[in-house]
N, C-alpha and C positions, 0 to 999 in steps of 0.2 A: 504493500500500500504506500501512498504518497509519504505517507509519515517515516520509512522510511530511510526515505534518502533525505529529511528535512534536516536545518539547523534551526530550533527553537530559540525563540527570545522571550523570558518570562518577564512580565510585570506586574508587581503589586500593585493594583491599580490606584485603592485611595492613596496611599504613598505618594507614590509618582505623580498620581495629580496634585496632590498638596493638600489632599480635602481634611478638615480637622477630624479628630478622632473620636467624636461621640455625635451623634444623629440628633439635628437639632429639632426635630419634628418628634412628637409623642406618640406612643404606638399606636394612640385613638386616634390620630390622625391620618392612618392607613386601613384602621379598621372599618371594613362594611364600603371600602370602597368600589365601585364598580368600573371607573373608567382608570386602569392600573396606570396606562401609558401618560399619564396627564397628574392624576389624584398631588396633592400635596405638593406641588411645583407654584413659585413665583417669582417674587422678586429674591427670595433664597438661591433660585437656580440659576449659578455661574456657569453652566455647561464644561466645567474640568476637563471631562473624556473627551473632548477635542482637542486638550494637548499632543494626543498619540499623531492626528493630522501633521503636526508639525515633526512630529522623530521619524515619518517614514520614507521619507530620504535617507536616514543612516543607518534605518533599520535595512535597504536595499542594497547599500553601499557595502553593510556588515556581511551581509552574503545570507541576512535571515528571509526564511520561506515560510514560516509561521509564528503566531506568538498566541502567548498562553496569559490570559487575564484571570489574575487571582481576582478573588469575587467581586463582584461591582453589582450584585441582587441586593437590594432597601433592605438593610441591616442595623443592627443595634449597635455597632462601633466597628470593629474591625473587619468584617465581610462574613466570616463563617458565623456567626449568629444572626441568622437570615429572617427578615422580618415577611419580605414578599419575594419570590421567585421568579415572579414575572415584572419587574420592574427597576429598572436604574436605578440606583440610589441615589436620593436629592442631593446629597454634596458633589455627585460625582456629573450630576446633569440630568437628561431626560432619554428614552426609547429612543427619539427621533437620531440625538446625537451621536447613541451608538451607531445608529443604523449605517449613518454618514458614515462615520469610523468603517464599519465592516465592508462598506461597498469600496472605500477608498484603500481598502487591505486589500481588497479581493484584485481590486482595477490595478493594481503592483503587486500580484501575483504571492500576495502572503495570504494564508491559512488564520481562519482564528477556533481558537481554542478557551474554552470559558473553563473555569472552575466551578465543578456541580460539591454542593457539599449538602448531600442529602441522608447524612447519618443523623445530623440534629437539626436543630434552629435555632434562632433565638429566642426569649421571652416575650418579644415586641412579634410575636411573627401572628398574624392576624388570628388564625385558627386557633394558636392557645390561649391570646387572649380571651376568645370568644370562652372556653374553660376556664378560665377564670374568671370571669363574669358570669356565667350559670352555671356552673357546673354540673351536677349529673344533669341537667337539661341540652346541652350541648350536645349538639350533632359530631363533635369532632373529639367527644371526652375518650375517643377508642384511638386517636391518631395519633397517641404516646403510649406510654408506657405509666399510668395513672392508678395511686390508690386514694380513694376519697377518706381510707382507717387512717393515713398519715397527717404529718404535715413538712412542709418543706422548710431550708433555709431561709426564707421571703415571706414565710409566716400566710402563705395563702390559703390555708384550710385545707389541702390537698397535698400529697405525695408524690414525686413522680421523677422518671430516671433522668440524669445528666449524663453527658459523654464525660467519661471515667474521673467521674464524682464532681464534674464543673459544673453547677445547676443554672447557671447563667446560659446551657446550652444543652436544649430540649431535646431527649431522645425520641428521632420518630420509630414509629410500629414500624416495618419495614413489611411484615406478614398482613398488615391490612390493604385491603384491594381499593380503598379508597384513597389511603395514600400514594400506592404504586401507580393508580390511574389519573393521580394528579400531578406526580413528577414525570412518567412518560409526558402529558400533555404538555409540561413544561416545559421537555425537551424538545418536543414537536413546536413549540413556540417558538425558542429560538432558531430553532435549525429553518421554518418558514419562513417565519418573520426577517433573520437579518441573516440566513445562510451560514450559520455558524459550522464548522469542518469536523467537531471530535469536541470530547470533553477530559479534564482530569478529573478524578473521581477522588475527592477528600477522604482519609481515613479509611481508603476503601477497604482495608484489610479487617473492620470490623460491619463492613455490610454482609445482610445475610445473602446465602450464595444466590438461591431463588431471586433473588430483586434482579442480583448482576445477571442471571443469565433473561430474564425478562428484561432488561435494558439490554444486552444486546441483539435477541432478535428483533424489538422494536426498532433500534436503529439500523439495521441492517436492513430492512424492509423501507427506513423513511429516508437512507440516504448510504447507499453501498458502502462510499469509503467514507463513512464518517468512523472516527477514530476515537477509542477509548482506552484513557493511561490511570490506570491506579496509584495511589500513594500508598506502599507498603514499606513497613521503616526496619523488617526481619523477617527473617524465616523463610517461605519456600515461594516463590513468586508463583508459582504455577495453581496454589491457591485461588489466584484471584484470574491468574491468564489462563489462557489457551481456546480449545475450540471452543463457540458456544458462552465463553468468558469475557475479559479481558482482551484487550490488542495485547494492550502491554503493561510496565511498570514503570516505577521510579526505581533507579538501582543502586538504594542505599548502602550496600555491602562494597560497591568500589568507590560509592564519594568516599566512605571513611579510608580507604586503599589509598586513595588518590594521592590525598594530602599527606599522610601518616608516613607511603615509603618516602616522600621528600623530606620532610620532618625527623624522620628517625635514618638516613641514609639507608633505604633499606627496600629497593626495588623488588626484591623478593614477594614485599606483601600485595602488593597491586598485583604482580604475576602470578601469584599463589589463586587469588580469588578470578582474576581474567581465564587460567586455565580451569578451576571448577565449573565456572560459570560454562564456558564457551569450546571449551577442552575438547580434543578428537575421540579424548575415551569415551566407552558407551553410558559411564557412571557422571558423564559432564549433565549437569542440569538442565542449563539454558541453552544448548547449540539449536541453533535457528530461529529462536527469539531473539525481537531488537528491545531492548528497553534504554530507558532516557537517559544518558547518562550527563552528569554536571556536578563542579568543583563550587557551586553552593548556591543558596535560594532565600526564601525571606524569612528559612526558618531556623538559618545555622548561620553561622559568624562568615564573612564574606570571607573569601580567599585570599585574598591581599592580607587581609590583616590575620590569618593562620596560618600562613606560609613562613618558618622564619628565616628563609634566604632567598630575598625579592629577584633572585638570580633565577629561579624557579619558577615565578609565573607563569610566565611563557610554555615551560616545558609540561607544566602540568594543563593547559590546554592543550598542547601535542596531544597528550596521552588521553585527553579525554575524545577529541577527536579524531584518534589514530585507532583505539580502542571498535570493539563490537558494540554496535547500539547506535543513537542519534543522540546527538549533544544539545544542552538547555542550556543558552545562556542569560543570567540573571540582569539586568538592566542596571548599569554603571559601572558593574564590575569589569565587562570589556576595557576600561582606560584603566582600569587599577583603583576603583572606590573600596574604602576603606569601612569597618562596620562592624561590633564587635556582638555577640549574643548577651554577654555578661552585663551590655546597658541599655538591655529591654528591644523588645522587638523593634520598638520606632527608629533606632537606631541603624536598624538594616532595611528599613524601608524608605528612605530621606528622599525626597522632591528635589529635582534636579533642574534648573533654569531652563537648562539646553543642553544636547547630546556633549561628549567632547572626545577626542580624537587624538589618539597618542602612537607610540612606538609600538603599543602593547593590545591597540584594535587594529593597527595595519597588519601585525600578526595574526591576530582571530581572523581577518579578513582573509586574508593570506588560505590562514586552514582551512576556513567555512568553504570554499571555491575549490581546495583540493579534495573536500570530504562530499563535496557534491557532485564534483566530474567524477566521482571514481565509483565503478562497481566493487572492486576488493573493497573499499573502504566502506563500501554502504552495508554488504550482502558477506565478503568472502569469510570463511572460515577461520580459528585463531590458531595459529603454531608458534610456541617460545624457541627463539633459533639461540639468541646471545642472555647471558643475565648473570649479572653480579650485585652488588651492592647499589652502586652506583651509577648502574647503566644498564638498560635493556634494549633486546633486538628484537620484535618478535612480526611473523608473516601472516599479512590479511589476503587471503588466496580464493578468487571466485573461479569461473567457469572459464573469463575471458584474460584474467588482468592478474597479477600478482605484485603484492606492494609489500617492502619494506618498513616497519616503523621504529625508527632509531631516534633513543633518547639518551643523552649524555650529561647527568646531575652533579658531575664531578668538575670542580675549578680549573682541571687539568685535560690536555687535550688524551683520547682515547683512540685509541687503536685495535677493532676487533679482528681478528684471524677466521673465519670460517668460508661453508662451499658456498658462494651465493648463487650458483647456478648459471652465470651470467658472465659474462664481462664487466657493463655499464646499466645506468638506472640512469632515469634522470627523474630528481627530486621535485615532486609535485609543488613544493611548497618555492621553494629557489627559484627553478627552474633550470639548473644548473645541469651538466652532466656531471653522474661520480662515477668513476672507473676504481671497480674491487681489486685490481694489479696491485700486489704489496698491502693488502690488509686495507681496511673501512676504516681512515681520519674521520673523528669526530669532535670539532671547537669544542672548548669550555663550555659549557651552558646551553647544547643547541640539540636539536630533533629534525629529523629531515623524513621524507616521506617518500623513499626510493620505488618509484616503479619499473621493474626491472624488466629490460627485453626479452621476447620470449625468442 
């Protein structure tokens, strides 16, 4: 499927647009509303979400084919306490302005990707409140998880489940047919209404299975290659993927690889999990799934500032788009933004004026153009050829194409010995010729993406 051969670009939306962080509208102000696309818009609505109109000149320039909008559905603060599913959130603008958004995505040939987070809600989300106002009366008092014998932390006379113990965030029924036939329609909304491509599925690793596979024959029916990525933070990805499942995932087990063999000199640990995952043996997990890979997101300390030798950036892009899977890159971290987890999420989320353009995005640019002309790089297979501490070799080998991916984390220039098969490659990323005659020279600090003659 298109996804692919894609390079992702994630953005937190309210962040990046600047919008403040608590909803200045009350949840009776959405409630009982009928006209969703309009309801509770005025002179509060700055239309934010048409900042994106202005980065998609650099999102083309970046070499990105899609991007991924953490939630921007009318929510109680931060996106994933979702108040309405079918509507824009006031700080962020109106329906209309996405819509603009997505046909101007479309008309420069980028994919959009929304974030479904349909394991909870929020408290403001119209259907609980409606249970909180009549309770056992409520038509919707079955579309949680509700005991009326309890009571909650918020003191409302009722009981009822949070996602793992945060009651600011509603667990839905996921078994009731009344829920599942409201977020199917959901999806059918946007995917009509503004063409949206695939969705990521929040927390998907705690939805029940039945939903996921009733979400994806409905979307396979409402739009072929519409594409669905779970967020699974362990364990066995196949859980949530495969036929009938899942496309794909998030692939937690090599961010922490990523960064960690840089960090601890110790490329071992990224090749340890690259060959589990993707490995020739019949006991490799993942061979011939693509899942998303990325060196961090809005929910871990940006890369720049968990790298501790700024020598490394660059390389640990290599790797992540030299690697098996499609690459996610997080919005500003291309130039080297800095963002640490330990001082609150806001911190990794920050509003940025205007795109900016460094050493360190003519590189991504660089890769994203060689990870997308290439079939090895998108489809082929993984084999560990070279590997030490400080430097790894390893072959992405399709049907047509066979690629090299040489990383060198060491100060000092490296010289591998092995058969390359070949004479000459010439370096996707360079475009250089390398000639294997006398061993593979590798600079201090560099990764090159040898496609070698056949």
């Amino acid at each position: 499927m298109w996804a692919e051969e894609s390079i992702m670009y994630q953005i937190y939306t309210l962040g990046f647009c600047g919008a403040p962080f608590g909803n200045p509208l009350e949840p009776s102000a959405v409630l009982n509303q009928e006209n969703t696309a309009a309801a509770g818009r005025g002179e509060e609505d700055l239309h934010r979400i048409r900042k994106v109109l202005d980065w998609i000149g650099h999102l083309k320039r970046l070499g990105v084919t899609a991007v991924y909008f953490n939630p921007l559905f009318e929510s109680d603060s931060h996106g994933y306490n979702t108040r309405d599913y079918r509507r824009v959130d006031n700080r962020l603008g109106t329906n209309e302005d996405f819509r603009e958004v997505c046909n101007k995505l479309h008309e420069a040939g980028i994919r959009v990707i929304l974030d479904a987070v349909f394991n909870h809600v929020g408290r403001g989300f119209t259907q609980f409140q409606d249970v909180l106002q009549r309770k056992w009366e409520s038509p919707y008092k079955d579309w949680f998880h509700i005991s009326f014998d309890g009571n909650s932390n918020y003191n409302d006379g009722l009981w009822y489940e949070g996602w793992e113990g945060h009651y600011d965030l509603v667990k839905l029924n996921l078994r009731n047919e009344a829920v599942i036939n409201y977020l199917l329609d959901t999806v059918g909304f946007w995917t009509k209404e503004f063409g949206i491509d695939g969705l990521r599925l929040d927390v998907a690793y705690l939805l029940d299975r039945d939903f996921i596979r009733r979400l994806r024959a409905y979307t396979d029916q409402l739009k072929p290659e519409f594409y669905l990525i779970g967020e699974i933070l362990g364990g066995d990805y196949k859980t949530i993927c495969g036929e009938g499942m899942l496309h794909s995932a998030t692939n937690y087990e090599c961010y922490k690889g990523l960064f960690s063999s840089f960090n601890s000199m110790n490329m071992f640990e990224i090749n340890h999990s690259l060959m589990r995952q993707f490995g020739k043996d019949p006991w490799c997990l993942y061979r011939g799934m693509h899942l998303m890979s990325f060196v961090d997101n809005h929910d871990v300390t940006r890369v720049a500032s968990i790298l501790q030798n700024p020598n490394h950036l660059p390389l640990i892009y290599a790797l992540a788009f030299g690697m098996p899977g499609y690459p996610c890159i997080y919005y500003g971290s291309e130039w080297g933004a800095k963002g640490e987890k330990k001082d609150g999420d806001p911190a990794l989320r920050l509003s940025y004026d205007e795109p900016q353009w460094n050493e360190l995005t003519d590189w991504i640019a660089a890769l994203a153009k060689a990870k997308s002309g290439s079939e090895a790089l998108c489809f082929g297979d993984f084999t560990s050829i070279v590997l030490t501490n400080r430097q790894c070799i390893f072959e992405r080998k399709s049907e047509h194409e066979r690629v090299l991916v040489a990383i060198n984390a060491d100060e000092n220039e490296y010289v591998a010995h092995f058969n390359a098969g070949c004479g000459t490659a010439i370096d996707l990323i360079s475009g250089k010729v390398h000639d294997f005659g006398g061993g593979s020279h590798l600079a201090p600090y560099s990764a090159a993406f040898w496609k070698m003659e056949r």
